[in-house]
C-alpha positions as CSV (number, residue, x, y, z in Angstrom):
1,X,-56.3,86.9,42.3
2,X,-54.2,84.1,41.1
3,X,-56.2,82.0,43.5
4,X,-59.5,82.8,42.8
5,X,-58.6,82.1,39.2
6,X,-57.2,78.5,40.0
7,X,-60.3,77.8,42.2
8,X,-62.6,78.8,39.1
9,X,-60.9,76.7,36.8
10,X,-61.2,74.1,39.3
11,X,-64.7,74.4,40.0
12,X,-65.6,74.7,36.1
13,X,-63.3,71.2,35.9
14,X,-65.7,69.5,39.0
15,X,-69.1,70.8,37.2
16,X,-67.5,69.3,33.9
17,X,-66.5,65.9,35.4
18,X,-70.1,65.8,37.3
19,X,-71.6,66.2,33.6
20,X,-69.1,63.7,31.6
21,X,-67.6,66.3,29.6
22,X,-64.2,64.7,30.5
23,X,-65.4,61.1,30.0
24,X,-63.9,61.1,27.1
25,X,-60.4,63.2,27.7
26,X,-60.6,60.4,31.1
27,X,-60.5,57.4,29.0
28,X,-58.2,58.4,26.3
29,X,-56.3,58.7,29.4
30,X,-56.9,55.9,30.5
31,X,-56.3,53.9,27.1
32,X,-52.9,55.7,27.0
33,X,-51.3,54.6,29.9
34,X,-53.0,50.7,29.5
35,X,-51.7,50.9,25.7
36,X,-48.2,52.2,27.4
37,X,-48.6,49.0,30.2
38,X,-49.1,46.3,27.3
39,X,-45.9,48.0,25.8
40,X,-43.8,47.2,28.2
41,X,-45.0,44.0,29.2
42,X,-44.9,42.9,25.7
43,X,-41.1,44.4,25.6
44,X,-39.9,42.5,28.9
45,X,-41.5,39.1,27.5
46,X,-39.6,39.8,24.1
47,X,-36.4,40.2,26.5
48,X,-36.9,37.3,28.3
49,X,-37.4,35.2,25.0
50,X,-34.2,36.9,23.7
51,X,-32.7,35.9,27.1
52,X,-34.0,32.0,26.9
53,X,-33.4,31.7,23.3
54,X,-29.3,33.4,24.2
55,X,-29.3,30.7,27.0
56,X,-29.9,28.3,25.3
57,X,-27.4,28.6,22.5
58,X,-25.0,29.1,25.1
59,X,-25.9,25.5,26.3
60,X,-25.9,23.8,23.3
61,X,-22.6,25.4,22.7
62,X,-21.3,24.5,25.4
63,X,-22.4,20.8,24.8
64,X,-20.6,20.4,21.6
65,X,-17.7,21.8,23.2
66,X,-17.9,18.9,26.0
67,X,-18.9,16.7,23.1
68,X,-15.9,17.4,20.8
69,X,-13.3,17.1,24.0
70,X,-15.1,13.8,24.7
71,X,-14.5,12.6,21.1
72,X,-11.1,13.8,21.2
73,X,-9.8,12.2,24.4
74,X,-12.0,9.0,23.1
75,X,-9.8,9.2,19.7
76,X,-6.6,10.0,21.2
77,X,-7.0,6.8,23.3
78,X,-8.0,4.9,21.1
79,X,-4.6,5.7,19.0
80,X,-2.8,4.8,21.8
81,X,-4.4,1.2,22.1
82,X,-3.7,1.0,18.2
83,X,-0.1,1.8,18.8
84,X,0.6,0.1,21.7
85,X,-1.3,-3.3,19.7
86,X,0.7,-2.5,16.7
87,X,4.2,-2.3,18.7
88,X,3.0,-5.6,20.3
89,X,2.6,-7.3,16.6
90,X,6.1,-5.1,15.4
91,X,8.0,-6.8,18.5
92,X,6.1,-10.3,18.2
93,X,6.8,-10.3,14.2
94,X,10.3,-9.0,14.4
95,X,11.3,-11.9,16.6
96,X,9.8,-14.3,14.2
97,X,11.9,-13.1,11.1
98,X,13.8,-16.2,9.7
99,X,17.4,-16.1,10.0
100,X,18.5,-16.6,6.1
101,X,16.8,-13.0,5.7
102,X,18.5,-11.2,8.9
103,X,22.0,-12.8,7.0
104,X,21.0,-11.6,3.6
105,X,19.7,-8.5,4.9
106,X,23.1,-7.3,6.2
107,X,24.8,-7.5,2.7
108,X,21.9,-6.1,1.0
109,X,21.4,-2.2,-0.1
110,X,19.2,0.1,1.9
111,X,16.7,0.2,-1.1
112,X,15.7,-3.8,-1.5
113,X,14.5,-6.2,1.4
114,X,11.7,-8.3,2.9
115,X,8.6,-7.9,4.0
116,X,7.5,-10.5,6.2
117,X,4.4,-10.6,8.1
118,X,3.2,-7.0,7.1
119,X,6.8,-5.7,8.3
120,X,9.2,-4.0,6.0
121,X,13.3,-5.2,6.3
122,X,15.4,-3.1,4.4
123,X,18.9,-3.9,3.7
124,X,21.7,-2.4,6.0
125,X,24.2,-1.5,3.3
126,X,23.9,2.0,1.7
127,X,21.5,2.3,-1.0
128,X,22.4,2.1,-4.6
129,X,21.9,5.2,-6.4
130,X,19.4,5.6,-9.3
131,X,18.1,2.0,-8.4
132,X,14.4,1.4,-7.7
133,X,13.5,0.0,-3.9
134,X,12.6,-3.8,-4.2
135,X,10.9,-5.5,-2.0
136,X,10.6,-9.7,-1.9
137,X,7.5,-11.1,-0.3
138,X,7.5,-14.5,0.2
139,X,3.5,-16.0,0.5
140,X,1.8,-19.5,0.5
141,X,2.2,-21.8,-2.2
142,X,5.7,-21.2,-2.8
143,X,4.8,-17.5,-4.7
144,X,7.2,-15.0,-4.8
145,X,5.4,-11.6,-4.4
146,X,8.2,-8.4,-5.6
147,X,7.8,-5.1,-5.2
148,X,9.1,-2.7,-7.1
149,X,8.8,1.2,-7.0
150,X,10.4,3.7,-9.0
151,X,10.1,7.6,-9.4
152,X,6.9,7.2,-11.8
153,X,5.5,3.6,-11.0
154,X,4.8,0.6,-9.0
155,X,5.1,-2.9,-9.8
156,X,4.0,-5.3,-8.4
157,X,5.7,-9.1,-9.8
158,X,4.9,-12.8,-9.5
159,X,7.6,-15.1,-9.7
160,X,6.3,-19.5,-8.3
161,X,9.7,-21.8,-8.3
162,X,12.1,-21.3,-11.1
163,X,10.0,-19.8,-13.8
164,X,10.1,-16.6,-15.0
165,X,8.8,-13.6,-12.7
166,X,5.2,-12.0,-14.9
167,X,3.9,-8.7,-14.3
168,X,1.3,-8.7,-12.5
169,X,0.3,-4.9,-11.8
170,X,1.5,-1.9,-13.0
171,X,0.6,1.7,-11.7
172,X,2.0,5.1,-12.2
173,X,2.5,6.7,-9.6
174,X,1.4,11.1,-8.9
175,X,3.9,13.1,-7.3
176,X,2.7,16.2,-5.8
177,X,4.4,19.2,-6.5
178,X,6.1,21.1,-3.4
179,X,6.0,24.2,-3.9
180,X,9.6,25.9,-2.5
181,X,9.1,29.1,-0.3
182,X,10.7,29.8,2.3
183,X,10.0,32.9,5.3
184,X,12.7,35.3,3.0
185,X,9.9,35.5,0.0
186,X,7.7,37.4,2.5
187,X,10.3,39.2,4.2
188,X,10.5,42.8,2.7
């Protein structure tokens, strides 16, 4: 019974399909599963851009991060060179100092010297307490350049031969303020 029904509906479905009576339920079928295919296609292309687009980020990531080591090896040997030339000019300069300032420079305070050549001699005596640091600079022409810094400014005085030393710059100086703290303030 169950059989003869099934072979009924089948034949009823073959007359149907020999008519076109399904030509319609056969393409929207049809359009279904092609509309489903385009889906997907259109779903793997989007992965592959997001794939590319992830792949390419990670490159250029990964070139600045070459790029910034580069730089930073190229920096830190360039530093070297500069401190190695600059040790050079220390060593080359220090022998050069005259030897009326090496004497005078042993009886002097810590805060007054020389500076000779771009190098900074300070006294080898303790330094006097509640004095400014003073620094003589001897240049061409027989010009006495002194340097003279305080808590608040820098001066900066001319002095040629025997005359009197004139002011040549004055400039206040900023202090910035250090803040105390210490680890016990966030300690609780």
């Amino acid at each position: 019974m169950e059989r003869e029904k099934e072979i009924i509906i089948l034949e009823k479905r073959l007359s149907d399909v020999e008519s076109g009576v399904l030509d319609r339920d056969l393409a929207d079928a049809e359009k279904f599963i092609s509309d489903e295919i385009c889906m997907k296609k259109e779903e793997n292309k989007r992965k592959k851009d997001e794939e590319i687009i992830q792949k390419k980020a990670g490159i250029m990531i990964a070139k600045k991060f070459e790029q910034s080591g580069r730089r930073t090896d190229r920096n830190v040997q360039y530093n070297n060179r500069e401190i190695e030339k600059n040790w050079q000019y220390f060593v080359r300069t220090r022998d050069s100092i005259p030897d009326y300032m090496l004497k005078k420079l042993k009886s002097m305070p810590n805060n007054k010297g020389y500076i000779w050549k771009n190098i900074y001699c300070y006294g080898e005596r303790p330094a006097s307490i509640g004095e400014p640091v003073i620094l003589f600079e001897t240049q061409k022409d027989g010009l006495l350049v002194i340097h003279e810094t305080t808590d608040s400014e820098y001066k900066i005085w001319h002095k040629k031969g025997t005359s009197r030393k004139l002011l040549y710059s004055n400039t206040p100086l900023r202090r910035l303020s250090i803040v105390s703290s210490s680890l016990g303030n966030y300690i609780k």
